[in-house]
Structure formats: C-alpha cells, structure tokens
DSSP file (Angstrom, degrees, kcal/mol; ACC not computed):
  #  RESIDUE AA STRUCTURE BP1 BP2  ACC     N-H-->O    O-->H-N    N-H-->O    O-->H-N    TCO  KAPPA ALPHA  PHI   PSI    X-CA   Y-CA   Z-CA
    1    1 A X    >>        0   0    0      0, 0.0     4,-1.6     0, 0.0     3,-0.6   0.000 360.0 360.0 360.0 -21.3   21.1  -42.0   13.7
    2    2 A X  H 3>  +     0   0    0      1,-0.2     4,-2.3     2,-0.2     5,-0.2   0.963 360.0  41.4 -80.8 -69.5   20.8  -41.0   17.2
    3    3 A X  H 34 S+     0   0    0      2,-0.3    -1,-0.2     1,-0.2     0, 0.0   0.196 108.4  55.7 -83.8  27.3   22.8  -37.6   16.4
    4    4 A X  H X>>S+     0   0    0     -3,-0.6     4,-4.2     2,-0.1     3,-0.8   0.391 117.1  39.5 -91.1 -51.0   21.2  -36.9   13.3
    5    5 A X  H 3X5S+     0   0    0     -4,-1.6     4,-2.5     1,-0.3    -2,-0.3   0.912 116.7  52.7 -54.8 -48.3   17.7  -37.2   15.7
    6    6 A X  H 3X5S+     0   0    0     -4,-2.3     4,-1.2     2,-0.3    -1,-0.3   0.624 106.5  51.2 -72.4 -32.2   19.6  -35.5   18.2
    7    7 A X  H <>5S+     0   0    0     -3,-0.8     4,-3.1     2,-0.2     5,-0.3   0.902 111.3  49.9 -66.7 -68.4   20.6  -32.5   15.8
    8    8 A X  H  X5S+     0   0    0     -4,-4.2     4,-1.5     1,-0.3     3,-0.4   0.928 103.4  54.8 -78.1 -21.8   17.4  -32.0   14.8
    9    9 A X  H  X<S+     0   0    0     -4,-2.5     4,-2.6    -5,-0.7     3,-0.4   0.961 106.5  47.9 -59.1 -37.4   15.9  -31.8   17.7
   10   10 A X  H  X S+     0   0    0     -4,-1.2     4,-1.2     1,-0.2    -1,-0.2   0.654 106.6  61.4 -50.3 -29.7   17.7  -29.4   19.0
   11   11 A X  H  < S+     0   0    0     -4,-3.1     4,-0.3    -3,-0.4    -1,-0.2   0.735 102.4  57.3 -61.5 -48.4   17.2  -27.6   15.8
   12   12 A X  H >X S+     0   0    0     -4,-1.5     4,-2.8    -3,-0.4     3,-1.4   0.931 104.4  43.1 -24.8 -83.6   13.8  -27.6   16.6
   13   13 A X  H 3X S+     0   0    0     -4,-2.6     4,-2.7     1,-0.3    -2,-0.2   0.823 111.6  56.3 -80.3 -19.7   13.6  -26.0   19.7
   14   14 A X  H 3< S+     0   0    0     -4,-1.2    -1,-0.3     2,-0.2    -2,-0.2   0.519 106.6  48.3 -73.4  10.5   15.8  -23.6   18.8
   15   15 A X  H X> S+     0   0    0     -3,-1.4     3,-0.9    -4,-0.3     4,-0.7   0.798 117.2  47.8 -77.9 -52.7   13.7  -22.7   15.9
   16   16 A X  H >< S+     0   0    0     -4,-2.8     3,-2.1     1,-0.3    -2,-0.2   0.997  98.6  59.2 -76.6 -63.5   11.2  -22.6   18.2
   17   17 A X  T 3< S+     0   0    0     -4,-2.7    -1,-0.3     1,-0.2    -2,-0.1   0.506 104.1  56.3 -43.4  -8.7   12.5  -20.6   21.1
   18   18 A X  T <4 S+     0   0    0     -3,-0.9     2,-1.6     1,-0.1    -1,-0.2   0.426  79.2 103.6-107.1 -11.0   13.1  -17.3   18.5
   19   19 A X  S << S-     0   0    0     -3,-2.1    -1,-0.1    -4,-0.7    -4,-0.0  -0.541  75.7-133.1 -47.5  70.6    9.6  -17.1   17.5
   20   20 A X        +     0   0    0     -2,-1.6     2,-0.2     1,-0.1    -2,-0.1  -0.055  34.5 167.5 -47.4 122.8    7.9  -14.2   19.3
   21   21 A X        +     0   0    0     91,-0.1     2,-0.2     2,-0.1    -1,-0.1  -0.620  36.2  74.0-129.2 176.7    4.9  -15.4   20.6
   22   22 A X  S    S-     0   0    0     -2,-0.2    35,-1.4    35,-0.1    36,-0.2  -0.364  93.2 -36.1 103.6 173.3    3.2  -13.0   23.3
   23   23 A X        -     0   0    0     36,-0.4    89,-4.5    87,-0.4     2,-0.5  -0.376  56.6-160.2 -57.9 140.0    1.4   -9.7   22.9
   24   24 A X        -     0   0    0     87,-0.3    32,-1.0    88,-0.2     2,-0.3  -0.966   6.3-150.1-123.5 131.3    2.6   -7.3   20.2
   25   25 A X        -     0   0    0     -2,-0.5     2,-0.4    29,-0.2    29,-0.2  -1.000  14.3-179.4-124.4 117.7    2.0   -3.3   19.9
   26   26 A X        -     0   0    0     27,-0.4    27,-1.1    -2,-0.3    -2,-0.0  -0.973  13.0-151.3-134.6  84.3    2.0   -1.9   16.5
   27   27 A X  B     -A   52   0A   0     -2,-0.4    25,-0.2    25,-0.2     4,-0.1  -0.162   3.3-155.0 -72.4 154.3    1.3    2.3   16.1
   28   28 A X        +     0   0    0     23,-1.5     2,-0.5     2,-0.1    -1,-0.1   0.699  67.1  98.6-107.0  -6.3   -0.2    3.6   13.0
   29   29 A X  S >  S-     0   0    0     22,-0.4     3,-2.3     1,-0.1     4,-0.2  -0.594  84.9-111.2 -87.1 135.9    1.1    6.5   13.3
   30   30 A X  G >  S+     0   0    0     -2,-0.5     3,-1.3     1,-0.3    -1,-0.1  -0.173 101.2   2.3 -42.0 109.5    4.3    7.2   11.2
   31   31 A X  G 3  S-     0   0    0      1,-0.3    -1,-0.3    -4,-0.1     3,-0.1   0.269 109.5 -90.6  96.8 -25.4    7.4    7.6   13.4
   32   32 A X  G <  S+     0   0    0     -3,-2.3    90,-0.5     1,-0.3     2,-0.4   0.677 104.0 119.2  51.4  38.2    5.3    6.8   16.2
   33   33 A X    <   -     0   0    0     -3,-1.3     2,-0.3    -4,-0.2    -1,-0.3  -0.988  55.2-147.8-139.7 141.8    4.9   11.3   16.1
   34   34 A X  E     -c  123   0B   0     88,-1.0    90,-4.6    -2,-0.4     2,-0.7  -0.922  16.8-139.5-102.2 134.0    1.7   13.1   15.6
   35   35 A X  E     -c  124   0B   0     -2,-0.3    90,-0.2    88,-0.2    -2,-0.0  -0.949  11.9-164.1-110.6 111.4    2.5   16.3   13.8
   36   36 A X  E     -     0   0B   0     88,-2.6    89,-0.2    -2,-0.7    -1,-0.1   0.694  27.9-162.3 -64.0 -43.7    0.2   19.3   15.5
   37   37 A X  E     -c  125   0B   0     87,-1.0     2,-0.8    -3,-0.1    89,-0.8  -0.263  57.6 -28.8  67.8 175.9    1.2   21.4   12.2
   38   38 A X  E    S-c  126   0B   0     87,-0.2     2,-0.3    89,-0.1    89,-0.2  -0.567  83.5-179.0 -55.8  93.4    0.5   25.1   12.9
   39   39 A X  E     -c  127   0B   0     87,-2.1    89,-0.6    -2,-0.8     2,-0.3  -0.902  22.6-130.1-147.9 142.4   -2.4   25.1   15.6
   40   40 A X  E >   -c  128   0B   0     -2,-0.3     3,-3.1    87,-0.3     2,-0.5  -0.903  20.8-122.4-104.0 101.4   -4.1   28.1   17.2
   41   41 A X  T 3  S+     0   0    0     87,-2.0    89,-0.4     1,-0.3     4,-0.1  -0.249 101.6  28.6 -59.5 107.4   -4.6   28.4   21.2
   42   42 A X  T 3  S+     0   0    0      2,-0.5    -1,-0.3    -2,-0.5    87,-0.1  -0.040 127.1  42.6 135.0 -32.5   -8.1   28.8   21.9
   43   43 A X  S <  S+     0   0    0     -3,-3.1     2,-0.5     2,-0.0    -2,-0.2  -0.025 101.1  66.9-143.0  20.3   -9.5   26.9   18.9
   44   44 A X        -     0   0    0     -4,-0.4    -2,-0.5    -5,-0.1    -5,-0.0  -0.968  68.7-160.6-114.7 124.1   -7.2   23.9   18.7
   45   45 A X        -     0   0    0     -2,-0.5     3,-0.1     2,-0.2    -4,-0.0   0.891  30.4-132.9 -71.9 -35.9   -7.9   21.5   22.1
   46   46 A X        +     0   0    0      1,-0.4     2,-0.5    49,-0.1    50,-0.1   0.696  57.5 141.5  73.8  37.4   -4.8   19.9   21.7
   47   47 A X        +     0   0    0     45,-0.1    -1,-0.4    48,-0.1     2,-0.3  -0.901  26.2 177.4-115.5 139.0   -6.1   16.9   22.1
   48   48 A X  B     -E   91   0C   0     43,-3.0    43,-2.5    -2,-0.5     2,-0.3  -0.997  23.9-133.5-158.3 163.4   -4.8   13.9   20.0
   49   49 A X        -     0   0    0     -2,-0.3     2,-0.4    41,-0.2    41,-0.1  -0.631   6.1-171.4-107.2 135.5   -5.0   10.2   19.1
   50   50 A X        -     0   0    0     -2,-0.3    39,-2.9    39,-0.3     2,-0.3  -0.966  25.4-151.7-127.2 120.7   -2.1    7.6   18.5
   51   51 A X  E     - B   0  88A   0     -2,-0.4   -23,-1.5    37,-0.2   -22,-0.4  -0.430  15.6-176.5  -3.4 116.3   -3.8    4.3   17.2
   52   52 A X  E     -AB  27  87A   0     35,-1.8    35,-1.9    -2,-0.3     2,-0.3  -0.876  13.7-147.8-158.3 169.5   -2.3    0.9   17.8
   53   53 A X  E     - B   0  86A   0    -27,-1.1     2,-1.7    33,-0.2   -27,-0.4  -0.755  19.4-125.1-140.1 129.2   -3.1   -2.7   16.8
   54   54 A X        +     0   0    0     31,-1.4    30,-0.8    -2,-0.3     4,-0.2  -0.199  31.5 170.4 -99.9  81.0   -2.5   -5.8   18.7
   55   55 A X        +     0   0    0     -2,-1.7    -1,-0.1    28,-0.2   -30,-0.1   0.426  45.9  82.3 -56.5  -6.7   -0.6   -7.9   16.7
   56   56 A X  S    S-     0   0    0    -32,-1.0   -33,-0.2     2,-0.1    28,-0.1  -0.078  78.9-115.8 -76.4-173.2    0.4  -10.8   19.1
   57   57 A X  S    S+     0   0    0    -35,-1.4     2,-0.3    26,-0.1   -34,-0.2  -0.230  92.5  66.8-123.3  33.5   -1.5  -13.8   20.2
   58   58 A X  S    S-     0   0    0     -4,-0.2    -1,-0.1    23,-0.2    -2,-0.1  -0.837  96.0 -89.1-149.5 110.7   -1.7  -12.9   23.7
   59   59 A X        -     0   0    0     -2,-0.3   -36,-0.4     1,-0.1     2,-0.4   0.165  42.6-129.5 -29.2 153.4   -3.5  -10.1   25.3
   60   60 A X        -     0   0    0     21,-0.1    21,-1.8    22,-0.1     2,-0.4  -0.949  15.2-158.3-120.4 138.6   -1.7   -7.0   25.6
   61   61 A X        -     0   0    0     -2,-0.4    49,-0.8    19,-0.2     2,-0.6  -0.840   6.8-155.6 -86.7 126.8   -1.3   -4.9   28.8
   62   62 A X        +     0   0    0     -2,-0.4    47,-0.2    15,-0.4     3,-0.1  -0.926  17.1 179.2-110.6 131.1   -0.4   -1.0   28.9
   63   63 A X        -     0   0    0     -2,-0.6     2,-0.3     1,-0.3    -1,-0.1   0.899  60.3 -11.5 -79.8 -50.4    1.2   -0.5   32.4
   64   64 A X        -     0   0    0      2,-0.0    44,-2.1     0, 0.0     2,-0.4  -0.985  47.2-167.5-150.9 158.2    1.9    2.9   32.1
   65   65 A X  E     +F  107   0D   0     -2,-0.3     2,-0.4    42,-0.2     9,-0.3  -0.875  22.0 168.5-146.6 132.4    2.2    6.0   29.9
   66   66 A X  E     -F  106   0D   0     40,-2.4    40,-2.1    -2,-0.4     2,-0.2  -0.999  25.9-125.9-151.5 147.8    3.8    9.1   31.0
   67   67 A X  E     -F  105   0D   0     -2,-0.4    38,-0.2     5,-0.4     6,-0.0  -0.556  27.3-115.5-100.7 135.1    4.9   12.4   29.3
   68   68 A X  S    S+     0   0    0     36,-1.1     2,-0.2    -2,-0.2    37,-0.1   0.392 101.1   8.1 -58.7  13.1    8.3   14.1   29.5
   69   69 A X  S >  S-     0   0    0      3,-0.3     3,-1.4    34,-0.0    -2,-0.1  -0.863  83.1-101.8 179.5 174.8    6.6   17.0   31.4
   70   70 A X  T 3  S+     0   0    0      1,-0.3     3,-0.1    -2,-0.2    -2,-0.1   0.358  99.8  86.3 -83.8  25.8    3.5   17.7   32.8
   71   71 A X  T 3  S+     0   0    0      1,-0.2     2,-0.5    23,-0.0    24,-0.4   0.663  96.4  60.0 -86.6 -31.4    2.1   20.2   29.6
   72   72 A X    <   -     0   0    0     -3,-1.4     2,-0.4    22,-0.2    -5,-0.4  -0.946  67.4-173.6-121.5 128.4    1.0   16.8   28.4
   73   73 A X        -     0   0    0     -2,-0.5    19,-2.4    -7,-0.1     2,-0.2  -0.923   8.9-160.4-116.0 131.0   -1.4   13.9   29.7
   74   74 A X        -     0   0    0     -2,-0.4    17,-0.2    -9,-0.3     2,-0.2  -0.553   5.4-159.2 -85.0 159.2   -1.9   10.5   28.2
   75   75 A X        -     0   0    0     -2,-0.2    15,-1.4    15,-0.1    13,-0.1  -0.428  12.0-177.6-172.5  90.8   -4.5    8.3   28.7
   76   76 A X  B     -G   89   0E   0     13,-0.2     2,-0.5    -2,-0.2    13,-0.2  -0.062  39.9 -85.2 -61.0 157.9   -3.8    5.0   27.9
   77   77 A X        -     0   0    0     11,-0.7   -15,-0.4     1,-0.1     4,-0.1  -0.796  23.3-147.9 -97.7 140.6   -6.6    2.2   28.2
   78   78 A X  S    S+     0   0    0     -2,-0.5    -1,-0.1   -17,-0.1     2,-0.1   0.472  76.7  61.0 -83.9 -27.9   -7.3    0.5   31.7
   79   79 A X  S    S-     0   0    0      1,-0.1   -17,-0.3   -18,-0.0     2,-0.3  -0.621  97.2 -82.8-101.2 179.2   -8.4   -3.2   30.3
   80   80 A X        -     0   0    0    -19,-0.1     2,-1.5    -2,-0.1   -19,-0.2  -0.466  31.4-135.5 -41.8 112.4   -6.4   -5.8   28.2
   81   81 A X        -     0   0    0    -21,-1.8   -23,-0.2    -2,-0.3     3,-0.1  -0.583  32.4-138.9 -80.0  78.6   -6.3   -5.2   24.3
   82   82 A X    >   -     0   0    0     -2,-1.5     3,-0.7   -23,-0.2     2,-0.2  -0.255  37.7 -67.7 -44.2 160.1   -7.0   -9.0   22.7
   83   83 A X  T 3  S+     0   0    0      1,-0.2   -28,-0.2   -30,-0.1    -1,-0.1  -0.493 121.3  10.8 -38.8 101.1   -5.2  -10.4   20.0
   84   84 A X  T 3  S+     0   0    0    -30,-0.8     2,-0.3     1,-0.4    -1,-0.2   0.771  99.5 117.2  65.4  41.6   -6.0   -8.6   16.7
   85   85 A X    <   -     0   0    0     -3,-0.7   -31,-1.4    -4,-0.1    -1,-0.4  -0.947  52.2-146.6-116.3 151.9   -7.9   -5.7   18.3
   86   86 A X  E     +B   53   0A   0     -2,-0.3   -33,-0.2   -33,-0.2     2,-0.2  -0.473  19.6 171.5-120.2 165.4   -6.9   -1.9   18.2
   87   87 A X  E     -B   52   0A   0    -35,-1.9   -35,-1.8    -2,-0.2     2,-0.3  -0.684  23.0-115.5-147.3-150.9   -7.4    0.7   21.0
   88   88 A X  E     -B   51   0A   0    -37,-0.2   -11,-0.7    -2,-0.2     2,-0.3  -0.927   7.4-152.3-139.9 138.7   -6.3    4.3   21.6
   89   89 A X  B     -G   76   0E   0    -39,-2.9     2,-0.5    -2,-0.3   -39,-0.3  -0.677  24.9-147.4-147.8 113.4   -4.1    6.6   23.8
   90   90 A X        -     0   0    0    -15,-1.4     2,-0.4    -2,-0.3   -41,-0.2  -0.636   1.2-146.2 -85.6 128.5   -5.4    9.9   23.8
   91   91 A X  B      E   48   0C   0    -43,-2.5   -43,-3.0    -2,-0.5   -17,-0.2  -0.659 360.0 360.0-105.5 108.4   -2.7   12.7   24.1
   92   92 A X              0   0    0    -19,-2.4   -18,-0.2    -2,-0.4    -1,-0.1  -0.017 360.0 360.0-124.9 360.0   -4.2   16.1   26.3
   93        !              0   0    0      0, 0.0     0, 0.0     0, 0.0     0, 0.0   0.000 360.0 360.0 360.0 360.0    0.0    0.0    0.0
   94   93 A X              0   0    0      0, 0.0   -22,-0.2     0, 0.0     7,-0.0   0.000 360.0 360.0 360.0-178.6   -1.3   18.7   24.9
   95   94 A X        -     0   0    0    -24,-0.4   -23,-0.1   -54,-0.0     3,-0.1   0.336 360.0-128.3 -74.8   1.9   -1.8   22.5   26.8
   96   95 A X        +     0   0    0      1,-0.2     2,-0.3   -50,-0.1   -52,-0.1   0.880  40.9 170.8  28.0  81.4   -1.4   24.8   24.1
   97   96 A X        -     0   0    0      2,-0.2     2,-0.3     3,-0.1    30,-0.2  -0.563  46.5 -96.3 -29.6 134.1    1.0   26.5   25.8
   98   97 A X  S    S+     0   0    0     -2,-0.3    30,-0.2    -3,-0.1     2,-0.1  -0.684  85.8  39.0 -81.3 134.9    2.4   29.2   22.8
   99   98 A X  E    S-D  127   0B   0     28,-2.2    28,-0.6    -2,-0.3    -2,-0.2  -0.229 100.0 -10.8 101.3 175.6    5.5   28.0   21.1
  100   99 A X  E     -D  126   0B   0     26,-0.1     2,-0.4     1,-0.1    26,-0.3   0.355  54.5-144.4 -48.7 159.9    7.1   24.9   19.8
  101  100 A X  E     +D  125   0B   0     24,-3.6    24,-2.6    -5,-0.1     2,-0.2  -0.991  35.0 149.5-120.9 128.4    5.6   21.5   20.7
  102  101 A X  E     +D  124   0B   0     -2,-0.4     2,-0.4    22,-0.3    22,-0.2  -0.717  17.4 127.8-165.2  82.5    8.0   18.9   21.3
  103  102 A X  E     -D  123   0B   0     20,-1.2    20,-1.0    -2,-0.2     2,-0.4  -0.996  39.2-127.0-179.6 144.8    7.6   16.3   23.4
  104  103 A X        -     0   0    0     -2,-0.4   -36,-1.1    18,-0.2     2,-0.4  -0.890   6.8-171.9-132.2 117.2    7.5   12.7   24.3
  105  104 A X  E     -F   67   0D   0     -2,-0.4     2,-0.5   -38,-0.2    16,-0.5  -0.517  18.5-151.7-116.8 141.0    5.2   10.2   25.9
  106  105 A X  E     -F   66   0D   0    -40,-2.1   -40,-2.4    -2,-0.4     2,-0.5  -0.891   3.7-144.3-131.9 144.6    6.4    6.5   26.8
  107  106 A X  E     -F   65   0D   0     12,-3.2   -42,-0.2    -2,-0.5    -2,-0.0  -0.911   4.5-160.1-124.7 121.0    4.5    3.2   27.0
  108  107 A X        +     0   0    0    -44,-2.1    10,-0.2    -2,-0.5     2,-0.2  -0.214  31.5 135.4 -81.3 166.3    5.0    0.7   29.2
  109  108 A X        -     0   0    0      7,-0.3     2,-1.0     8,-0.3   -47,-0.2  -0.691  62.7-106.5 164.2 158.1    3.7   -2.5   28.3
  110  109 A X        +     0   0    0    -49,-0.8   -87,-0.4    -2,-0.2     2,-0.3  -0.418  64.7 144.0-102.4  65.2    4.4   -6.4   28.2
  111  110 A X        -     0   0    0     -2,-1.0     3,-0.5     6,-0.2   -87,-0.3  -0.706  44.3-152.7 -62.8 129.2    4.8   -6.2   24.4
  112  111 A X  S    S+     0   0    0    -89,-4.5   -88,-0.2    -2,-0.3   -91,-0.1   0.417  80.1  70.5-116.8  23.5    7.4   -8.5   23.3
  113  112 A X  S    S+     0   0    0    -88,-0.1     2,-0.3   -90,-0.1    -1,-0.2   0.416  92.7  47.6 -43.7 -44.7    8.2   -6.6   20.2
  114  113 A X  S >  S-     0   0    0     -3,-0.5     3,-4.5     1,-0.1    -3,-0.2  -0.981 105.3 -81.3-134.8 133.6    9.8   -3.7   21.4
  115  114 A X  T 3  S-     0   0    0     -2,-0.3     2,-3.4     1,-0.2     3,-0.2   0.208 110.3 -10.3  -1.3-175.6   12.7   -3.7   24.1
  116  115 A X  T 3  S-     0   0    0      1,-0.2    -7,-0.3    -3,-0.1    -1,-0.2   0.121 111.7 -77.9  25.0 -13.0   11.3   -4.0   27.2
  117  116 A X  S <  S+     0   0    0     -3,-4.5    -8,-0.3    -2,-3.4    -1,-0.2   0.814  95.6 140.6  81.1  32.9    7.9   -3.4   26.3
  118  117 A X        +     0   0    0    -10,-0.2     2,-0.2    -3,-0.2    -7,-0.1   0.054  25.5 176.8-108.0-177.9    8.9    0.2   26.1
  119  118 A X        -     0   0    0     -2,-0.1   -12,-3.2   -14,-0.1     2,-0.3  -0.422  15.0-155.0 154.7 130.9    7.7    2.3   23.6
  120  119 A X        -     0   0    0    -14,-0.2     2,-0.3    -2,-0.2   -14,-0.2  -0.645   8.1-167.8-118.5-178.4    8.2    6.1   23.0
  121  120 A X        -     0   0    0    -16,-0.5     2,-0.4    -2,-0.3   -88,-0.2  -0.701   9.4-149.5-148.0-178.0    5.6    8.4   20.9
  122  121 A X        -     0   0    0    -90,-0.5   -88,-1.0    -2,-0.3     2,-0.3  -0.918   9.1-168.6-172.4 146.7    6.4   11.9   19.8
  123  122 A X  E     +cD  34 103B   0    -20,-1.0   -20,-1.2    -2,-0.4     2,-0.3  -0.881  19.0 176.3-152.0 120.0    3.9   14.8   19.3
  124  123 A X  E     +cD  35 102B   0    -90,-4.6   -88,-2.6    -2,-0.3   -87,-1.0  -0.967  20.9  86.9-130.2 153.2    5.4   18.0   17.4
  125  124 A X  E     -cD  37 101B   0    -24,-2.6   -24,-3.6    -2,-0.3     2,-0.4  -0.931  57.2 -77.7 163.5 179.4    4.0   21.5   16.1
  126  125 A X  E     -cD  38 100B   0    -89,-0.8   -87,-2.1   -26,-0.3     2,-0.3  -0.994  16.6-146.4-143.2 156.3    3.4   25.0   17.2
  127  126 A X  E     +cD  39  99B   0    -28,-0.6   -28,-2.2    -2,-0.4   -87,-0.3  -0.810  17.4 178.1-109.8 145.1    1.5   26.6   18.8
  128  127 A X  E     -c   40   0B   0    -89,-0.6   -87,-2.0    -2,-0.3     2,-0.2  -0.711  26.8-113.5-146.9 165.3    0.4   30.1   18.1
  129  128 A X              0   0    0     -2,-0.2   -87,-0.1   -89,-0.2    -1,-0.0  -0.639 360.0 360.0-102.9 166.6   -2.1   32.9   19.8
  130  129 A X              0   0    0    -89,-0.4    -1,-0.1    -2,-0.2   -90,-0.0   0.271 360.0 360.0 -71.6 360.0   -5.0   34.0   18.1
C-alpha cells in the first residue's frame, strides 16, 4: 500500500510539474508577420500594430524588443500586461523604397515560447509615388 501511495504521489507532482503555469504571449497576427502589401512612400507611415493576449495566469513582462536593423523601431509597452489582457507593439517601418523584410524580437518572461523569445516579421514593398 505504501508503494501504490508512493506511486501516486509521485505521479502527482509530476503531473503537476509540466503544467505551464506563468505568463503566456499569444500574437494575433498570423505567422507572427504583418504583410505591408504594396505601400506608397509619402502616403503610407509605415507604422503598424502586432496585437497580443496574455494568456497565462501571471503578469507578463516585455523586457525588450529590437529590430534586425535600425529602418525599423518597436515600441513595446513599459508596464506589466495582467492575466487575460491584450496590449500592442507598435512597429515604426522607414519606407525606405524597395522590399520590406525584416524582423523584430521580443524578450519577455513568457513561459510559452523558448526563452521567452519571440520573433515577429513585417513584409511588403515599398514603392515612390
């Protein structure tokens, strides 16, 4: 009886111990990529929005977000994101002409995604008036 109780406990807390508990970050955008489509320098801002949802049970922190060159600036938000609330990080591309390609990565203690790593994608071109 001892090592049936002994069994299941053990059973137990490894049951328990694979649950993901903690903060979670959830994009709405497909792919994690915003698609720019065909956009016109001078009348396009290049400014765009990635959505995400916090799907944990723990407030979520974003540490950091930074773009694979400086033609594009993120600007992640500065408090905590409770538990079942959504925020923003708005994406400031240059319209520079020609392809848009690019990738912005988001730190964060999400306990979803590797590291709390997350990458994001913005694609299109851009074209002069």
């Amino acid at each position: 009886m001892k090592k049936f109780l002994g069994i299941v406990a053990m059973t137990l807390v490894g049951a328990a111990s694979y649950a993901q508990t903690g903060p979670k970050i959830e994009f709405k955008a497909e792919n994690n990529t915003i698609d720019y489509g065909t956009v016109v320098k001078g009348v396009d801002s290049g400014v765009r929005t990635f959505e995400f949802t916090n799907t944990g049970d723990e407030p979520l922190v974003i540490t950091a977000a930074r773009s694979s060159c400086g033609c594009t600036v993120p600007a992640p938000p500065k408090e905590p994101i409770m538990p079942g609330k959504s925020d923003k990080i708005e994406v400031r591309y240059n319209m520079n002409p020609g392809p848009i390609s690019k990738t912005i990565t988001v730190e964060s203690n999400a306990t979803n995604v590797p590291g709390g790593s997350v990458a994001l994608y913005i694609k299109g071109k851009v074209v002069e008036s």
